[in-house]
Structures are given as structure tokens and as C-alpha cells.
C-alpha positions as CSV (number, residue, x, y, z in Angstrom):
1,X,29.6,-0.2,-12.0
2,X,27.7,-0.6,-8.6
3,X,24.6,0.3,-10.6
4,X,24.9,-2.7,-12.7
5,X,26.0,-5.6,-10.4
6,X,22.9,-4.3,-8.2
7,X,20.6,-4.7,-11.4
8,X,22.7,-8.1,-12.3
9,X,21.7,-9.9,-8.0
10,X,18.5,-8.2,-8.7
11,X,17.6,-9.9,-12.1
12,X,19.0,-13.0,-10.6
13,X,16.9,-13.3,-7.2
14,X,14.1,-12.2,-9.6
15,X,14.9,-15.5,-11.7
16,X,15.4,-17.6,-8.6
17,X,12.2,-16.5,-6.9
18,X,9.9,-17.5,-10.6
19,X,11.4,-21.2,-10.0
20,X,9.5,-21.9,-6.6
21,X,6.7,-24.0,-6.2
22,X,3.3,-22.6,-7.3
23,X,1.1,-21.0,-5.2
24,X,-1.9,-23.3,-4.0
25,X,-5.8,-22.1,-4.2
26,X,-5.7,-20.8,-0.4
27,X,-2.7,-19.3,-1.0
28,X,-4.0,-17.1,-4.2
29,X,-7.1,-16.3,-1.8
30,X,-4.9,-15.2,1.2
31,X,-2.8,-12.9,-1.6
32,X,-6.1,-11.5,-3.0
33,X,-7.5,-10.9,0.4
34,X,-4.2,-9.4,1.4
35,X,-4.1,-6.7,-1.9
36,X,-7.9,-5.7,-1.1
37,X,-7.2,-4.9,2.2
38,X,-4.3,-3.1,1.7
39,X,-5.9,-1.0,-1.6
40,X,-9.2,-0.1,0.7
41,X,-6.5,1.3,3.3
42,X,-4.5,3.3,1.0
43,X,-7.8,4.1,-1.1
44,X,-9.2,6.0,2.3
45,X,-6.2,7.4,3.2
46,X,-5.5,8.7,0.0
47,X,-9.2,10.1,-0.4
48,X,-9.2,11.3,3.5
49,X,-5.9,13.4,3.0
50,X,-7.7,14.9,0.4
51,X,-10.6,15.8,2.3
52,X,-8.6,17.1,5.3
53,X,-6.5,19.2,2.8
54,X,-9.7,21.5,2.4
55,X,-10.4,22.8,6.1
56,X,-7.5,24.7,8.2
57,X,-4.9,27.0,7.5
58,X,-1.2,26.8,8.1
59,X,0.0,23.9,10.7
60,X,-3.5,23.6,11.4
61,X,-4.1,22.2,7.6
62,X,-1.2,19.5,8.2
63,X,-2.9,18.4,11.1
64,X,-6.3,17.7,9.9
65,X,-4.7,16.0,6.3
66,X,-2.6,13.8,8.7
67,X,-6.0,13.5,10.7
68,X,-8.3,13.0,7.7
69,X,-5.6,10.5,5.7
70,X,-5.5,8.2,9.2
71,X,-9.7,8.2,9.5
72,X,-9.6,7.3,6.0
73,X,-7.2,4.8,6.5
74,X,-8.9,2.8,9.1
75,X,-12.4,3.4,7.4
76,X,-10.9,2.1,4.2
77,X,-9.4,-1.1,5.9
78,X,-12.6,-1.8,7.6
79,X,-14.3,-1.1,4.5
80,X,-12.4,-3.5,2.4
81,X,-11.4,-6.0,4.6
């Protein structure tokens, strides 16, 4: 019961939120810049956990993939943004 009157607001805020205005040119480039930025930092995180997954044993590995995925991250945001 819950289940569906959560999927029934959802569906309706979904509906409501299609009827606003459209977005203008420097909006659509803001969004854009927005979605590049934020793929290049999960990109380098994603591809710096990975790295920092291969050195270290035990705690020591969680560190360095917590290390490696935060390099990444800020590499990839400078990167892309």
C-alpha cells in the first residue's frame, strides 16, 4: 500500500516537473558543463580505486584504494572541467 501511493506522488511530481518552462541555451550549457564535470570526477575516481586496489595488503589496501579513488577524483575533475 505505502509502496504504491509513494510510486503514485512520485509519478505525479514527475508529471508536474515536465510542465515547467524550457530550459534556455545557457541553461542547457550550464547542465552539460555540470554532467562533464561530474563524469570526469567519478571517471578518475572510479579508475583511481582501481589502481589503488593493486598495491597493499589488508588495511593497508583500503587505504591506498580510498587514497588512489580521491587522486583520481580530483585529477578527473580538473581534467574534465
Amino acid at each position: 500500500m505505502k509502496l504504491s501511493i509513494f510510486t503514485l506522488m512520485l509519478g505525479t511530481a514527475g508529471a508536474l516537473a515536465a510542465c515547467g518552462p524550457a530550459p534556455t541555451p545557457q541553461q542547457q550549457a550550464a547542465r552539460q558543463h555540470e554532467i562533464a564535470c561530474l563524469s570526469g570526477t567519478l571517471g578518475g575516481a572510479l579508475i583511481g580505486g582501481v589502481i589503488g586496489n593493486q598495491f597493499g595488503g589488508g588495511s593497508g589496501k583500503a587505504i591506498l584504494t580510498g587514497a588512489g579513488a580521491a587522486a583520481g577524483a580530483v585529477e578527473g575533475n580538473r581534467f574534465a572541467c
